[in-house]
DRENPA-980123 format. One record per residue (C-alpha): x, y, z; residue in three letters; residue number from 1. Coordinates in steps of 0.001 Angstrom, whole numbers, m for minus. Example, Ala and Ser with C-alpha at 12.3 -4.5 7.8 and 13.67 -1.06 7.14 Angstrom:
         u         v         w   res     n
     12300     m4500      7800   ALA     1
     13670     m1060      7140   SER     2
//
This chain:
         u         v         w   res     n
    107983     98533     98884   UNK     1
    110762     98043    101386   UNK     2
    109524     95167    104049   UNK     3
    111252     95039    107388   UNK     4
    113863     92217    108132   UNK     5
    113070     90109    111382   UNK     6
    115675     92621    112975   UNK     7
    113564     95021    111829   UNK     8
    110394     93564    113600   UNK     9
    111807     93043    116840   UNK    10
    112949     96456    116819   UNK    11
    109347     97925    117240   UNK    12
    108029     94969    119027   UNK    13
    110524     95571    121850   UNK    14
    109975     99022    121641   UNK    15
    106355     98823    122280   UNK    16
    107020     96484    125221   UNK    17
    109386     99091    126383   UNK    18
    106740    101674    125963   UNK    19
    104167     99539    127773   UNK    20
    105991     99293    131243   UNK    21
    106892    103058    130853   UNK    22
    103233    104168    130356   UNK    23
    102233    101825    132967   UNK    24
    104616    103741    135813   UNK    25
    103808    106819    134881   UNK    26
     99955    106001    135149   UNK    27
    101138    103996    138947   UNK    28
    102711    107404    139756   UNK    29
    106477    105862    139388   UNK    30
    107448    108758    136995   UNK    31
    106803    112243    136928   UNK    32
    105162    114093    134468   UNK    33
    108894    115331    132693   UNK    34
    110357    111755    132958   UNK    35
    107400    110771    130850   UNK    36
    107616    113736    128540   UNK    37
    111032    112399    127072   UNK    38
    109755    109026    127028   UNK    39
    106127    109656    125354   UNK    40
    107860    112100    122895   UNK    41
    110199    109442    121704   UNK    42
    107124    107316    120839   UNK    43
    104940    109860    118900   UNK    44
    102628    111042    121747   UNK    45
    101997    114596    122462   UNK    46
     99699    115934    124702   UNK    47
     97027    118659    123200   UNK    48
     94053    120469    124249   UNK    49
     91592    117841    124427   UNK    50
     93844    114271    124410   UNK    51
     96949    112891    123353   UNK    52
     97675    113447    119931   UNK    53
     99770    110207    118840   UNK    54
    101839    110711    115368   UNK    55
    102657    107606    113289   UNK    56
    105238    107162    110956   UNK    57
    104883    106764    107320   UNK    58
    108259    106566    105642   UNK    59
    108666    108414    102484   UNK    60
    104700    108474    102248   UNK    61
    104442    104968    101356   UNK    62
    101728    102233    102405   UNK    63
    100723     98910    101532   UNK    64
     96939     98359    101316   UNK    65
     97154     95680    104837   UNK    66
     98386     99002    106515   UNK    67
     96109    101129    105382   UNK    68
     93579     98770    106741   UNK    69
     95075     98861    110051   UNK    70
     94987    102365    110050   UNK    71
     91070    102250    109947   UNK    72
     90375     99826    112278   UNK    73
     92868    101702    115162   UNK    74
     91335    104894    114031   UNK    75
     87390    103281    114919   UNK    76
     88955    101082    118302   UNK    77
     91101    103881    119745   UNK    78
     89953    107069    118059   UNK    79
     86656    108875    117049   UNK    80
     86684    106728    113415   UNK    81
     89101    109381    111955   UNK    82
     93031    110269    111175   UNK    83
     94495    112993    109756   UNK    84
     97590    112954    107063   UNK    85
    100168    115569    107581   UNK    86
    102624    117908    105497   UNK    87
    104957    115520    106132   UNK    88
    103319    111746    105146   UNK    89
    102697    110885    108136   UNK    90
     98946    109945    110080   UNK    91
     97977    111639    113265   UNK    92
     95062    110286    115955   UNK    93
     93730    113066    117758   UNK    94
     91781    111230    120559   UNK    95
     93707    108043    121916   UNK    96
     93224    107137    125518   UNK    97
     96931    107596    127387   UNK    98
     96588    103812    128708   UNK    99
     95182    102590    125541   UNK   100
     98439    103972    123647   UNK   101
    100772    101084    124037   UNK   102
     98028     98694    122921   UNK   103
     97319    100798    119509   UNK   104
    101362    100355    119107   UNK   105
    100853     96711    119514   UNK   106
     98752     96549    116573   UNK   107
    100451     98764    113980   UNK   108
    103149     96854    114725   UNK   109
    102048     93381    113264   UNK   110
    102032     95731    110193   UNK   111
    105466     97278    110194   UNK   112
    104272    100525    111477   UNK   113
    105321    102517    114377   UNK   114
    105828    106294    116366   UNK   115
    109264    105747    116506   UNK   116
    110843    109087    116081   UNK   117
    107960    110948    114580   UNK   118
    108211    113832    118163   UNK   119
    111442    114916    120257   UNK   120
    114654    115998    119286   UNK   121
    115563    113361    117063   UNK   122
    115822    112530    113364   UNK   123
    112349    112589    112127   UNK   124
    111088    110785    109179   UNK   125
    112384    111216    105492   UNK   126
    110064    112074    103629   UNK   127
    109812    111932     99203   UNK   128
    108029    112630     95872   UNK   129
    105037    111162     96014   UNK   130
    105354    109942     92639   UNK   131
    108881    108636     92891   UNK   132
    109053    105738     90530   UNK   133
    106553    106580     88272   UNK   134
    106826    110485     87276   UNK   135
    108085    111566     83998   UNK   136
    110598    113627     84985   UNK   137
    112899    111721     87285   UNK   138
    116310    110976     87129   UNK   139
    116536    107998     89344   UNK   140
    114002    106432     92270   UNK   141
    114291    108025     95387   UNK   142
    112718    105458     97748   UNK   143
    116023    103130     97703   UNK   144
    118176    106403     99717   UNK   145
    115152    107399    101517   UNK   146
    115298    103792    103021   UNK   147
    118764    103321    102954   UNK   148
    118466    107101    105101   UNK   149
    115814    105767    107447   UNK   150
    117723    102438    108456   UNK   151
    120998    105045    109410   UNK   152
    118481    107557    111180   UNK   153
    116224    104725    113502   UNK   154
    117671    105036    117187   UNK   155
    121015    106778    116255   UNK   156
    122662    106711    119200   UNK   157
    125025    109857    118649   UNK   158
    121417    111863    117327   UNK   159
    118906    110656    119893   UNK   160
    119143    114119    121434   UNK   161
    119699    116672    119502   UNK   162
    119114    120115    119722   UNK   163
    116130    120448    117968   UNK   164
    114362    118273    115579   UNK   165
    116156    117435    112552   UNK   166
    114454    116588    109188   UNK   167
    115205    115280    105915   UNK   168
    113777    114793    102349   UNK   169
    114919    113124     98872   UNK   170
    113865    114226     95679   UNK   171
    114985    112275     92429   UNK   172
    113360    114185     89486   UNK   173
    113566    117481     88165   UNK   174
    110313    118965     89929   UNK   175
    110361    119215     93553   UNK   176
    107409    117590     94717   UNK   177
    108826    117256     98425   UNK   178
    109676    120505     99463   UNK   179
    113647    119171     99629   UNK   180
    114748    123373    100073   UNK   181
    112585    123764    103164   UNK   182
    114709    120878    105283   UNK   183
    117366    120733    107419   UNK   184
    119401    118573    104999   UNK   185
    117555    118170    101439   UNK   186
    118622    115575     99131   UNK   187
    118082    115795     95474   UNK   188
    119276    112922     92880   UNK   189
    121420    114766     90068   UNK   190
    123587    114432     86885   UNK   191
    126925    115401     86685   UNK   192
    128600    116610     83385   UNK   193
    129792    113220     83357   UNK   194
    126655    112019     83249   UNK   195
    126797    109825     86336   UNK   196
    124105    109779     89061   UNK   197
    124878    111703     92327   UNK   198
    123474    113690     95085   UNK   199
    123355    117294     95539   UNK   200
    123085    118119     99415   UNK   201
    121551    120684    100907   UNK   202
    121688    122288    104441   UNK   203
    120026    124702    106849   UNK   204
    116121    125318    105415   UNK   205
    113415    124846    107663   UNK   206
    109969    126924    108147   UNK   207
    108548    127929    112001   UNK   208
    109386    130980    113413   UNK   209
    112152    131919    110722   UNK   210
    111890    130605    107705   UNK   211
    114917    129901    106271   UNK   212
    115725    128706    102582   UNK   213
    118397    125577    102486   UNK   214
    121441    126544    100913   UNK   215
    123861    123616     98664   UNK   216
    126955    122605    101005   UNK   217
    127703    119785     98273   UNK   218
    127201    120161     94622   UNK   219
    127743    116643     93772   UNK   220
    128219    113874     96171   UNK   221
    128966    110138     95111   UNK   222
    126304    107856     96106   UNK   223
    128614    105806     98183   UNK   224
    129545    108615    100517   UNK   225
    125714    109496    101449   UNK   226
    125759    108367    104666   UNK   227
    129031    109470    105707   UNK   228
    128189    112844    104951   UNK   229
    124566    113565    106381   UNK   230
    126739    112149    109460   UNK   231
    129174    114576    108870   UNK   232
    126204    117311    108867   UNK   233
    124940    116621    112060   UNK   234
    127818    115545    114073   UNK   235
    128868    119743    113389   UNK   236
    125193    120349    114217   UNK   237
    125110    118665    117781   UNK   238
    128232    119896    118514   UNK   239
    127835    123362    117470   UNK   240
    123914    124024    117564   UNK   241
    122099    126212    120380   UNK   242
    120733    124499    123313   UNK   243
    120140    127743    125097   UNK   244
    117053    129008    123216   UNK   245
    114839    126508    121304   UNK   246
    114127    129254    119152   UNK   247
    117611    129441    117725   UNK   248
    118476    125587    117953   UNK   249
    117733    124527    114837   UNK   250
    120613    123742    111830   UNK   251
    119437    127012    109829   UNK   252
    120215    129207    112668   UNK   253
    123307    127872    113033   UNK   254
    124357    128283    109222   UNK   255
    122695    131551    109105   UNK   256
    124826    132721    111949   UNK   257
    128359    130782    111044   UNK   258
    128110    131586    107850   UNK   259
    128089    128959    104233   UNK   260
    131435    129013    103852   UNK   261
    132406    128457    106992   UNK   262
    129610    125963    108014   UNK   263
    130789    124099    104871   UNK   264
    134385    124044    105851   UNK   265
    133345    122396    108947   UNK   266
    131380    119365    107786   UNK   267
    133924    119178    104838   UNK   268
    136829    118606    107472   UNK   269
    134326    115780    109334   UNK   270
    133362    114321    106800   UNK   271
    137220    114040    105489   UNK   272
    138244    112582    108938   UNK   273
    135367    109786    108618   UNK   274
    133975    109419    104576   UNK   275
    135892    105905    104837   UNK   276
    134559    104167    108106   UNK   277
    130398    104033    106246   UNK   278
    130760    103443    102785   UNK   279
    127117    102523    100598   UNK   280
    128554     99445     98788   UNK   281
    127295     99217     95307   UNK   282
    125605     96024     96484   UNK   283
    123497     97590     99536   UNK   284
    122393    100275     96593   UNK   285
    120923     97118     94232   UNK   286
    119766     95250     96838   UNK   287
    117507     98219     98343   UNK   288
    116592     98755     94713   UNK   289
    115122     95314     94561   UNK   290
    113039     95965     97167   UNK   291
    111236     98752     94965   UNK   292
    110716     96861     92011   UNK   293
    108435     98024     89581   UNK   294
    104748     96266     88843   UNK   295
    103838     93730     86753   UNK   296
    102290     96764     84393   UNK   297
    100122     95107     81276   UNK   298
    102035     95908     78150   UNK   299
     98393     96356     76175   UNK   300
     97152     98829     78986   UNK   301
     97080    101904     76298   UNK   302
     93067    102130     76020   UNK   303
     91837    105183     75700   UNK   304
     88161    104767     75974   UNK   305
     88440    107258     78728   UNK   306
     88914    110271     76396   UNK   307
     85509    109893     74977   UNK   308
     84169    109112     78379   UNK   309
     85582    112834     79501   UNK   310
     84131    114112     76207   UNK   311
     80421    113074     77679   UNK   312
     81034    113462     81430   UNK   313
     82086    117222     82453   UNK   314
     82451    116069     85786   UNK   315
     84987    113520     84854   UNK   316
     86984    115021     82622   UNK   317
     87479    118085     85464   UNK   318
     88751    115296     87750   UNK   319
     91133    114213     84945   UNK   320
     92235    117453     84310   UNK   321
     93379    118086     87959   UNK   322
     93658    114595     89648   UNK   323
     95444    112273     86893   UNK   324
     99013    112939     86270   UNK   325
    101237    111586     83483   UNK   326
    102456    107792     83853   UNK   327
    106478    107114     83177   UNK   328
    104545    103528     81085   UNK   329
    102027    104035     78536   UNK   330
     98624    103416     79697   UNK   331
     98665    104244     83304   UNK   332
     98010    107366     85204   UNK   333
     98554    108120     88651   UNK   334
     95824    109338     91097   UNK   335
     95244    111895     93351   UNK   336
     92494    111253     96168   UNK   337
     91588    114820     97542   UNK   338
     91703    114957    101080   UNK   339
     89869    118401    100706   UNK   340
     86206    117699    100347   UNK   341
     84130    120984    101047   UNK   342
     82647    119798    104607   UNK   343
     85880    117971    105375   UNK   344
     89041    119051    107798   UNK   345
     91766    119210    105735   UNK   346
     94078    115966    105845   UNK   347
     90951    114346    107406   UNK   348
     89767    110732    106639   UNK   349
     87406    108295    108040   UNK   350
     88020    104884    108727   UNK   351
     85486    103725    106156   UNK   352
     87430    106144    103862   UNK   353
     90186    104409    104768   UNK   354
     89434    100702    104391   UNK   355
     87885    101713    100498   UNK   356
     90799    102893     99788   UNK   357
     92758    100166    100899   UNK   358
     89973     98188     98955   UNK   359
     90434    100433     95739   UNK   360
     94622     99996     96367   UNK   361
     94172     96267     95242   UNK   362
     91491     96627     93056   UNK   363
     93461     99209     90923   UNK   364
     96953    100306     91939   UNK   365
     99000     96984     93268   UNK   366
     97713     97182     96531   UNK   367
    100202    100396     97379   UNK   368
     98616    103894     98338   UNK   369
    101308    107115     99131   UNK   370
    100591    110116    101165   UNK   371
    101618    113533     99684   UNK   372
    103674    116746    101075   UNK   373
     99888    118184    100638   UNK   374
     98179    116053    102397   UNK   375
     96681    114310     99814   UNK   376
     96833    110553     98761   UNK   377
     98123    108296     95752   UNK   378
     97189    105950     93588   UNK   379
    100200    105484     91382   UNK   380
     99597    102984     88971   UNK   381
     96400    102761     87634   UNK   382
     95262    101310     84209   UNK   383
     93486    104857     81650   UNK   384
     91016    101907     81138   UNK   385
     90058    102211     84760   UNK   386
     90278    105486     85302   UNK   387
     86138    106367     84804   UNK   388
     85242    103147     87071   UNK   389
     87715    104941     89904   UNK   390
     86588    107929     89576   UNK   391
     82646    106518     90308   UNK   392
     83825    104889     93532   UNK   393
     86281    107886     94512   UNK   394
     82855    110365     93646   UNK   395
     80326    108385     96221   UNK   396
     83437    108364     98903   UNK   397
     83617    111629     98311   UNK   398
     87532    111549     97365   UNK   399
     87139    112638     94124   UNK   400
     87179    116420     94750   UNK   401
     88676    117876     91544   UNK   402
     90739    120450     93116   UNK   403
     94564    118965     93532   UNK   404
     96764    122279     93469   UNK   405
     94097    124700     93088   UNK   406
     92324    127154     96061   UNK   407
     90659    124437     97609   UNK   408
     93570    122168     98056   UNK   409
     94638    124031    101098   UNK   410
     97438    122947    103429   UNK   411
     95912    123432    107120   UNK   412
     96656    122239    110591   UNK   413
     94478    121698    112813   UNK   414
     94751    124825    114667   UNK   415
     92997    126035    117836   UNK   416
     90365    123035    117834   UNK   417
     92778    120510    118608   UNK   418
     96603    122032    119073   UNK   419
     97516    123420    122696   UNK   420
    100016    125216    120702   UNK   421
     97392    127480    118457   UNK   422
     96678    131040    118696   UNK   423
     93823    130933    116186   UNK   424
     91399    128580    114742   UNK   425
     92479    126880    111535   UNK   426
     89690    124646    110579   UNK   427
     86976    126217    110692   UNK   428
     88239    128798    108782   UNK   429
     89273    126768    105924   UNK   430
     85684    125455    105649   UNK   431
     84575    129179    105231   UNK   432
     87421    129863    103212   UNK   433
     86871    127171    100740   UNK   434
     83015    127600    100524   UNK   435
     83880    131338     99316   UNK   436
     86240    130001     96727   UNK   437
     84527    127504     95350   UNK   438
     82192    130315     93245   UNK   439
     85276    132269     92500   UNK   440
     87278    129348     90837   UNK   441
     84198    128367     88893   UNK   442
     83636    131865     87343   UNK   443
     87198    132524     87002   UNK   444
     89515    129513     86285   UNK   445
     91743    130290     88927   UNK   446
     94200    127542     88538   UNK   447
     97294    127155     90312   UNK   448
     97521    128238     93477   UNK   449
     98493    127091     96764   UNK   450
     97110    128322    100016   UNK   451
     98516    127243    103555   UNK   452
     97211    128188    106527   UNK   453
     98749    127556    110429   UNK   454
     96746    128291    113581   UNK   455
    100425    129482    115200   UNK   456
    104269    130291    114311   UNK   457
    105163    126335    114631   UNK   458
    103536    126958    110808   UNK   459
    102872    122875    110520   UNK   460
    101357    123678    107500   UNK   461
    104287    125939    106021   UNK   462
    102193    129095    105428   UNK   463
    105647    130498    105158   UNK   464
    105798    129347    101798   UNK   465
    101945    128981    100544   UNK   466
    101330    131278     97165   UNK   467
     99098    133136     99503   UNK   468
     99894    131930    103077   UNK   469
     97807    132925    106446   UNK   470
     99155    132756    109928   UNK   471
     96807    132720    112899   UNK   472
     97978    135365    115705   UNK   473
     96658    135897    119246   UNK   474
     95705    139895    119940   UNK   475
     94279    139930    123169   UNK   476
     92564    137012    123520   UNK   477
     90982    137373    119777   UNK   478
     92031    135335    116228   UNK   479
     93666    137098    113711   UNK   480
     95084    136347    110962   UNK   481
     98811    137703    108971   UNK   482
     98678    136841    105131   UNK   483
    101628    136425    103009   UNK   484
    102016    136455     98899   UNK   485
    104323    134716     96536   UNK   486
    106006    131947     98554   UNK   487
    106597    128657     97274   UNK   488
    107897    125463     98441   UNK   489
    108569    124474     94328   UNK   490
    112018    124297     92259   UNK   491
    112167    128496     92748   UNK   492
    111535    128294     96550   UNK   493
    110737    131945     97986   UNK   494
    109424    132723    101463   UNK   495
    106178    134997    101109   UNK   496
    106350    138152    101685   UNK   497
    103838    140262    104513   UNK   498
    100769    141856    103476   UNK   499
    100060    144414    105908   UNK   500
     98853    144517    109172   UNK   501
     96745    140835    110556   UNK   502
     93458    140931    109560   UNK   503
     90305    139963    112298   UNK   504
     89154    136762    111938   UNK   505
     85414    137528    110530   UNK   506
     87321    139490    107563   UNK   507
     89928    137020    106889   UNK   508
     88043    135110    104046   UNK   509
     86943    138511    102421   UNK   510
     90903    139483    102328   UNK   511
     91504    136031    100271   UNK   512
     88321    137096     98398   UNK   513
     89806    140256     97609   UNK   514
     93613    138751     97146   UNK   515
     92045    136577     93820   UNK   516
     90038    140007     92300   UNK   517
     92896    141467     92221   UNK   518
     94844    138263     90386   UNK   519
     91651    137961     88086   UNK   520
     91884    141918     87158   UNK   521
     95453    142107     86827   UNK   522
     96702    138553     85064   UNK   523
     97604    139111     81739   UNK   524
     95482    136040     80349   UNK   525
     94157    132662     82036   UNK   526
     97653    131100     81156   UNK   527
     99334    133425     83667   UNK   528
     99296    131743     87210   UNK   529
     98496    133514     90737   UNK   530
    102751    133628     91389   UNK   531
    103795    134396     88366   UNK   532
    101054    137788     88794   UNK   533
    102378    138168     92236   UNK   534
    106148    138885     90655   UNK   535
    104997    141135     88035   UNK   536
    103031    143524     90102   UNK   537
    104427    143430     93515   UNK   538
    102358    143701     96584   UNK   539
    100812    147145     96812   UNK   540
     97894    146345     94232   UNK   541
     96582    143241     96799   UNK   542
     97196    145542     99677   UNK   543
     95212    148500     98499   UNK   544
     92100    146097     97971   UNK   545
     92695    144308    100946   UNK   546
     92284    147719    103473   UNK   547
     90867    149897    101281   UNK   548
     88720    150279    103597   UNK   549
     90261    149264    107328   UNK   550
//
């Protein structure tokens, strides 16, 4: 993995001293509480209902096992012994003290990590596959851009202020893993009918209050011109993008309302004026690629003791069937670590958790662990011949949950328990939700299916574009809940479609109840998935079960 230059170091080191003496005046009563806002938003802090909420960066989803370790121990000194991973890689502390904040910073620093950028109206962090590098289906690494990407995006000066926040992800294999459509500029690694190795860009997708699907402004782009025309993308975005309504400031608005052609026009005619001044040498390209050099993988690592071990151990071999992907090298696997226990938050880990992982990250995957667009985590390179031992220590950690992109792997923010934002409870709901599912998928075999669920229209956990997607709406002071069917954030992305009216909140796990009879009834065999039934038959068979009787 990438590790920071002394440049690099002092960047975040002076930032956190910068941070310090800001925190400090604002606590002394020097700066007002919308001063500070700017300031503490540039750093990752937010304020919500019960504390700050402080949002660290993990770039591209990607951790070394020292970091993780540092994660834990700020999670037990300046949290409740707890983080939660978001839709976008990154970790979130829920209960930091304001004066404690610059301190925390301190620390994650001496591990190249940082809040720089993660809030505000800024370039966020790019975010990846999480199995970029290994997966069988990709065309070229990702990580090399993504970094190459995050170097041109920390403290921009022309982007520090932008209209709205501004995200971007990189996908290099055929399956989107990373959600690339749903971005304001998505990246994917392609072939040309030459053959050679490009980009195709992407522009104006995003979820929130109107989800948008991105839409290509560049078929192929050069490698060397990457740079030079994200730049040309948001240079026609800060000029031209609202600043009179938040709610219409972001890039898809813009597009939407401009039009493709025209939008396209205008970042062609930037980027013509400029594509010479930032050219990506051949040589920055191989040098960032040495930086994400693969393993030392054991060329006699093809044992495959663990088939028989599956054949004796039901419990194992469900955990291989759902939490062990294919391996680009023979005799690896890579590993999913389910962030959705039954009794557990979504995203949620404890710093115990945490430091076993980091433990388990040397032990068996070269010391590197990834967060995923799911809120999951990695493993990425483990031995078959391990794979029963893991699974024994992932089982008592309770990380072994075999459920990774099936009902109980649900997307979920934290909703009205923590977010000053929320109109509903998220949580809780969840819990309820999965305990009710848990029975159904065991009779039934439900398989894929994706459910996302946001306490409010910010929809942090893209219920926009969840197979069956929920959306937590205030009605006078009670929690209810709008569903959607048939979005997805895949290679076909498709924004769900409504339901029917919002549901109450004490019937909203009976509607997802009902939802799945109606899949089970209607699929044409167990090899048809919950989408794929959703095209066939439309809506009106899920809505007629669903308030039958309301």
């Amino acid at each position: 993995m990438y590790q920071y230059t002394d440049d690099d170091q002092t960047l975040i080191e002076e930032r956190v001293a910068q941070f310090r003496g800001q925190t400090q005046r604002f606590l002394n009563g020097e700066l007002g509480p919308d001063e500070f806002r700017t300031l503490r938003l540039m750093n990752g802090l937010y304020v919500q209902t019960h504390a700050p909420m402080l949002r660290v960066a993990v770039p591209y989803g990607l951790m070394a096992s020292r970091q993780v370790r540092k994660l834990a121990a700020v999670a037990r000194k300046y949290d409740k012994g707890y983080a939660h991973f978001t839709t976008r890689q990154n970790i979130q502390y829920n209960w930091p003290e304001l004066s404690q904040v610059p301190d925390l910073l301190a620390e994650l620093a001496t591990v190249q990590m940082h809040a720089i950028q993660t809030s505000g109206n800024c370039l966020r962090n790019t975010t990846s596959d999480h199995l970029a590098g290994v997966c069988v289906d990709e065309i070229e690494d990702p990580r090399p851009y993504c970094e190459i990407i995050r170097q041109w995006t920390t403290l921009h000066p022309e982007f520090a202020y932008l209209p709205r926040k501004f995200k971007i992800a990189v996908s290099g294999s055929e399956q989107d893993r990373a959600a690339v459509q749903l971005h304001d500029i998505g990246v994917y690694l392609v072939k040309n009918d030459a053959g050679e190795v490009g980009f195709r860009v992407l522009a104006g997708g995003g979820l929130g209050r109107t989800p948008i699907i991105g839409q290509t402004i560049r078929p192929f782009l050069e490698k060397k011109h990457l740079l030079s025309y994200l730049e040309a993308i948001l240079r026609v975005y800060n000029l031209l993008g609202r600043r009179d309504n938040k709610y219409k400031a972001r890039i898809k608005i813009l597009l939407k309302e401009t039009g493709l052609e025209k939008f396209t026009a205008l970042v062609e005619k930037e980027w013509l004026r400029t594509r010479d001044e930032m050219i990506v040498s051949d040589e920055r390209i191989e040098a960032m690629k040495a930086q994400f050099v693969a393993p030392a993988y054991d060329s006699n690592a093809s044992d495959n003791s663990y088939q028989q071990q599956a054949a004796e151990n039901a419990n194992f071999a469900k955990w291989l069937k759902y939490n062990t992907v294919d391996h680009k090298v023979a005799g690896y696997r890579a590993v999913f670590l389910s962030l959705k226990a039954p009794d557990s938050p979504p995203g949620d880990i404890t710093a115990d958790q945490l430091d076993a992982v980091a433990d388990l990250a040397d032990q068996y995957s070269f010391g590197e662990i990834r967060s995923s667009h799911r809120q999951n985590l990695v493993l990425a390179d483990v031995k078959q011949s391990d794979l029963f031992a893991l699974w024994q220590k992932l089982d008592a950690l309770k990380l072994a949950t075999a459920n990774i992109g099936t009902a109980t792997d649900m997307i979920c923010c934290p909703g009205l328990d923590f977010c000053s934002l929320a109109n509903a409870s998220s949580i809780s709901v969840a819990k309820e939700i999965n305990e009710a599912l848990d029975d159904i998928d065991y009779l039934h075999d439900i398989g894929d299916l994706k459910i996302n669920m946001s306490g409010c229209m910010n929809g942090c956990a893209h219920q926009s574009v969840g197979h069956i997607g929920i959306l937590g709406v205030d009605k006078k002071g009670e929690e209810w809940y709008q569903i959607t069917l048939g979005g997805s954030s895949e290679n076909e992305a498709a924004i769900g479609e409504r339901l029917g009216p919002a549901v109450a909140k004490n019937r909203i796990t009976s509607a997802v109840t009902d939802i799945l009879e109606v899949y089970v009834e209607q699929r044409q065999d167990q090899q048809e998935t919950f989408l794929q039934t959703v095209q066939r038959i439309g809506l009106e068979p899920f809505k007629g079960k669903v308030y039958a009787n309301h």
